[in-house]
ZASE-148716 format. One line per 10 residues: for each residue x negated, y, z of C-alpha. Coordinates in steps of 0.5 Angstrom, whole numbers, plus 500, padded with zeros to 3 digits. Example, Ala and Ser with C-alpha at 12.3 -4.5 7.8 and 13.67 -1.06 7.14 Angstrom:
// ZASE-148716
475/491/516; 473/498/514;
// end
This chain:
// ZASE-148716
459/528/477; 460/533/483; 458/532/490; 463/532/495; 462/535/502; 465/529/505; 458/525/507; 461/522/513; 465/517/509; 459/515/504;
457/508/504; 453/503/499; 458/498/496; 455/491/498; 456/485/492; 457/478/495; 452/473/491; 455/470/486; 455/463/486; 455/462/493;
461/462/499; 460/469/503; 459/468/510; 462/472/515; 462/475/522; 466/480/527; 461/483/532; 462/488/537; 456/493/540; 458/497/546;
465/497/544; 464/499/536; 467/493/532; 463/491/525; 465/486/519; 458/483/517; 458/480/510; 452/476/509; 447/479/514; 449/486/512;
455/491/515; 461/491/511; 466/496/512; 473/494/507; 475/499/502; 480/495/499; 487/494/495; 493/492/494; 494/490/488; 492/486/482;
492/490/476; 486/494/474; 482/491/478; 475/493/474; 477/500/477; 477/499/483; 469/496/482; 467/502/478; 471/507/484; 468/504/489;
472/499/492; 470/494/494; 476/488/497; 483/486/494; 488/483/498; 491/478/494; 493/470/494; 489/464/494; 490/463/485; 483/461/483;
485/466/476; 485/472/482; 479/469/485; 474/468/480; 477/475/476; 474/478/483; 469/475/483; 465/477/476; 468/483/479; 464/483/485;
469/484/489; 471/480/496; 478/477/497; 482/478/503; 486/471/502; 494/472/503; 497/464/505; 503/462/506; 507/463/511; 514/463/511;
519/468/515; 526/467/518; 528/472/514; 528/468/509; 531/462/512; 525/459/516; 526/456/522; 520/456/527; 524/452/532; 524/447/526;
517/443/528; 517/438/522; 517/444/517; 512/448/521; 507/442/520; 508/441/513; 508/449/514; 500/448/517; 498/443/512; 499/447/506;
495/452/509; 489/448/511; 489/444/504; 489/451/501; 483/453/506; 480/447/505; 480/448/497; 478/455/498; 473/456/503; 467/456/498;
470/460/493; 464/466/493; 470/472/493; 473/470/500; 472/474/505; 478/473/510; 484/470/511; 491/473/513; 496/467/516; 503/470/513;
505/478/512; 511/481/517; 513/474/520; 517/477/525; 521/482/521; 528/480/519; 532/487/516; 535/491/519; 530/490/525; 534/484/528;
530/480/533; 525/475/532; 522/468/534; 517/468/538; 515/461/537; 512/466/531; 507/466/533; 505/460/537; 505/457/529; 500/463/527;
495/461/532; 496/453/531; 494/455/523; 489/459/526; 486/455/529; 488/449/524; 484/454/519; 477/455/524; 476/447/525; 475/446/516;
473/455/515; 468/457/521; 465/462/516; 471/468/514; 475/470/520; 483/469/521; 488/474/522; 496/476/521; 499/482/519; 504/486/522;
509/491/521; 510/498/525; 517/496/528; 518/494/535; 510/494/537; 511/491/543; 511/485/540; 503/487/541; 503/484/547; 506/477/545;
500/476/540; 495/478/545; 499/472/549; 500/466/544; 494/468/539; 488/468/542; 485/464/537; 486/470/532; 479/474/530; 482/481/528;
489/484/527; 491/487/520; 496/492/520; 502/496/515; 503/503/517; 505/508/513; 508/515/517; 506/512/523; 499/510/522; 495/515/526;
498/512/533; 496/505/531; 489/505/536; 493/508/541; 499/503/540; 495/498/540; 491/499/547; 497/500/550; 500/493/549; 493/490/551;
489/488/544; 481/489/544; 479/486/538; 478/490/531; 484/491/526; 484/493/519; 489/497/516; 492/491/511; 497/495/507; 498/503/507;
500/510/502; 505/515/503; 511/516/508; 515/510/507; 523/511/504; 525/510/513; 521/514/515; 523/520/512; 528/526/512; 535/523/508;
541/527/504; 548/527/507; 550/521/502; 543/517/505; 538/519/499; 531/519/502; 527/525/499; 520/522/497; 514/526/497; 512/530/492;
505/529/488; 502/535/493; 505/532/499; 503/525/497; 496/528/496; 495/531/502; 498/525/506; 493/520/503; 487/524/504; 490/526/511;
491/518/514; 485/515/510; 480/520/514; 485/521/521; 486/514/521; 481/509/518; 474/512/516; 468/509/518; 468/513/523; 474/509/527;
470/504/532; 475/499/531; 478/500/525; 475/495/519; 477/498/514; 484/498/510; 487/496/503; 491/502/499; 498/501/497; 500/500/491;
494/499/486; 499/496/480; 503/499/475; 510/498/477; 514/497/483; 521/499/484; 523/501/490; 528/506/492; 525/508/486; 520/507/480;
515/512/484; 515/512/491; 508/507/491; 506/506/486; 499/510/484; 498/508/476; 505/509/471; 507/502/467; 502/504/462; 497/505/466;
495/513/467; 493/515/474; 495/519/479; 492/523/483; 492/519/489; 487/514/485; 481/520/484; 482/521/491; 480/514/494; 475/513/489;
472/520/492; 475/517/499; 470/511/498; 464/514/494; 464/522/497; 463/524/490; 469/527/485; 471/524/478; 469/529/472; 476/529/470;
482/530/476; 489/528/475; 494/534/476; 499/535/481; 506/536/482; 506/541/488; 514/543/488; 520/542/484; 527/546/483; 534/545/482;
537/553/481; 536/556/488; 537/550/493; 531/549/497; 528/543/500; 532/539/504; 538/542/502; 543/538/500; 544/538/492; 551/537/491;
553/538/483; 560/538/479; 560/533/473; 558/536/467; 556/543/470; 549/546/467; 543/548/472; 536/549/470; 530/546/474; 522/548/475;
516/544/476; 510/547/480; 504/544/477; 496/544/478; 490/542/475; 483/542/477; 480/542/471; 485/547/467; 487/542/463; 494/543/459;
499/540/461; 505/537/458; 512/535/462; 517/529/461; 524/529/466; 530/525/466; 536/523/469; 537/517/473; 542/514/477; 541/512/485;
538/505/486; 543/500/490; 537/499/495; 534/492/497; 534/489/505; 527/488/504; 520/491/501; 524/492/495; 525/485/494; 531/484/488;
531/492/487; 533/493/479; 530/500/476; 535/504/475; 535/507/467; 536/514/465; 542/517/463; 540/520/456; 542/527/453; 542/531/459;
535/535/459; 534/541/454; 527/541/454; 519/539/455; 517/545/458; 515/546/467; 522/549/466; 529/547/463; 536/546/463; 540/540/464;
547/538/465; 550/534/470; 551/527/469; 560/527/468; 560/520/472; 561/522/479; 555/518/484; 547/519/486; 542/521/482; 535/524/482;
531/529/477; 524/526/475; 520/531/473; 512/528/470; 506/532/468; 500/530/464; 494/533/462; 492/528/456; 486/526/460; 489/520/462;
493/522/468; 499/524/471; 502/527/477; 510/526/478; 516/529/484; 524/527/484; 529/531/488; 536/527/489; 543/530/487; 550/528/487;
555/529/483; 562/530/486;
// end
């Protein structure tokens, strides 16, 4: 293995004791927050995501943010990996009704039977009372009543599990809402939090609207398809691998490396195979056949400060003819163009390349949800190589360009640029 400069950010990986509950405390020492598991300090290195899961051990992972299945439970479990228990608390975004207190109490039953069967389970480390409950798309306001039902559970929680702390987890929108919780939920533990783009403000945001206790970083990865430049028809330029890359690394040791005296720990976004939203790459880390993409050997390297034998090549840029990035790409239908891919590879390992043509995806509301993956259009692209030719797709619309590298090793890196035909 090679050793890495980052000592900083190496720890030893803590297993809970298989066959017993884990019991777990928040302490503060002169305003430096930490998460003790079973008598030792525990910093969450975590995931969002339920497949490869034997990776995220033997990487250095050690929690998932997941639901309450037993399945998913005991899989962790014989893993030796800790469980951040998503339970189920509705949004108004989905119809639900805060002001409805009949269904807020059958609401809060449900949870206290799932913590009730569940708080024994050896994989529990913590619970979270919902995801994102204030935010209705397009950012329309919420019911504050929200979080009166959050604490309620919350306390609800602490009479029948006094052992794992409790939370809820918010989005980046409308911060001020911070305050509010700080008001009505006092009988919350820690916050956890989704960030992306704006990540490294969180500490800052957070004193400003009067919360002391920790926090963890409940879901985070590259900047989101809201945050970043978009083209005149409103199609948003994702991340190439580089970029991805360095935004990764960046935020992990900026915003939530043991270093932060508040910060807990967090969980990556998107430890599975396949997630479409606005397109089939923006977060996922592995492709649907399972190869690895180079955000996952730098969080094992984030996590254990030492490298992988074999990294994944990068993307570093990609070219449609003479436009430059941001430039809008505007094509007639059926024309040629040539395209180019950058790409690097630690390891010097040969490197093959796959591209294809996709329509734009009809984007969802909300996290993806209902989004279909778009399929290629066939025929347009000549070639397999860091360079080709393609036609234009003869119906008018949006598209994008994908380009993937592969170094054989099991890894993969990708970029798209988008274009319209007109």
């Amino acid at each position: 293995m090679k050793k890495l400069f980052f000592a900083l950010i190496f720890s030893s990986i803590i297993f809970p004791v298989f066959g017993q509950k884990n019991i777990v405390k928040i302490t503060n020492a002169n305003n430096s927050w930490s998460l003790i598991l079973n008598g030792n300090q525990f910093f969450v290195k975590g995931v969002v995501g339920d497949t490869y899961l034997e990776k995220v051990q033997s990487y250095g992972g050690n929690s998932i943010r997941m639901g309450s299945r037993k399945e998913g439970l005991d899989k962790a479990h014989k893993l030796g990996l800790n469980v951040l228990v998503n339970l189920p608390a509705n949004a108004e975004r989905y119809g639900f009704d805060y002001n409805d207190t009949s269904a807020v109490r059958k609401q809060t039953d449900k949870i206290k039977e799932i913590v009730t069967n569940t708080k024994d389970h050896p994989s529990v480390l913590m619970w979270s009372v919902g995801n994102e409950l204030d935010f209705i798309p397009p950012n329309n306001p919420f019911n504050p009543k929200v979080w009166d039902a959050v604490n309620a559970a919350a306390v609800e929680i602490k009479k029948i599990d006094p052992d794992h702390p409790v939370m809820t987890v918010i989005g980046t929108s409308r911060m001020y809402k911070i305050a509010d919780i700080v008001k009505r939920c006092p009988d919350l533990d820690l916050l956890g939090i989704n960030s992306y783009g704006d990540i490294y403000t969180i500490g800052d945001t957070l004193a400003k609207y009067g919360w002391t206790k920790p926090y963890v970083i409940a879901e985070w990865g590259p900047d989101g398809y809201w945050e970043v430049k978009k083209t005149s028809w409103k199609a948003p330029y994702e991340q190439t691998g580089r970029e991805k890359y360095d935004c990764y690394e960046s935020k992990y040791l900026r915003a939530m490396s043991e270093r932060n005296r508040r910060c807990l720990g967090s969980y990556v976004f998107y430890w599975s195979g396949f997630k479409q939203e606005t397109t089939h790459t923006w977060f996922c880390m592995f492709d649907s056949t399972g190869l690895e993409s180079p955000q996952v050997g730098l969080m094992h390297r984030m996590w254990t400060g030492m490298m992988k034998e074999n990294e994944a090549p990068i993307v570093d840029s990609l070219n449609i003819d003479k436009y430059v990035r941001y430039q809008d790409i505007i094509i007639a239908p059926g024309s040629n163009h040539s395209s180019s891919v950058r790409a690097s590879d630690a390891d010097n390992d040969n490197l093959t390349y796959k591209w294809e043509v996709k329509p734009e995806a009809n984007y969802a509301s909300y996290a993806g949800q209902g989004e279909v993956a778009p399929k290629p259009v066939t025929g347009l692209v000549s070639g397999n190589s860091s360079a080709v030719n393609f036609k234009a797709p003869a119906e008018t619309g949006a598209y994008r360009l994908f380009v993937y590298a592969f170094d054989n090793k099991g890894h993969f890196s990708t970029a798209n640029l988008p274009f319209l035909v007109k």
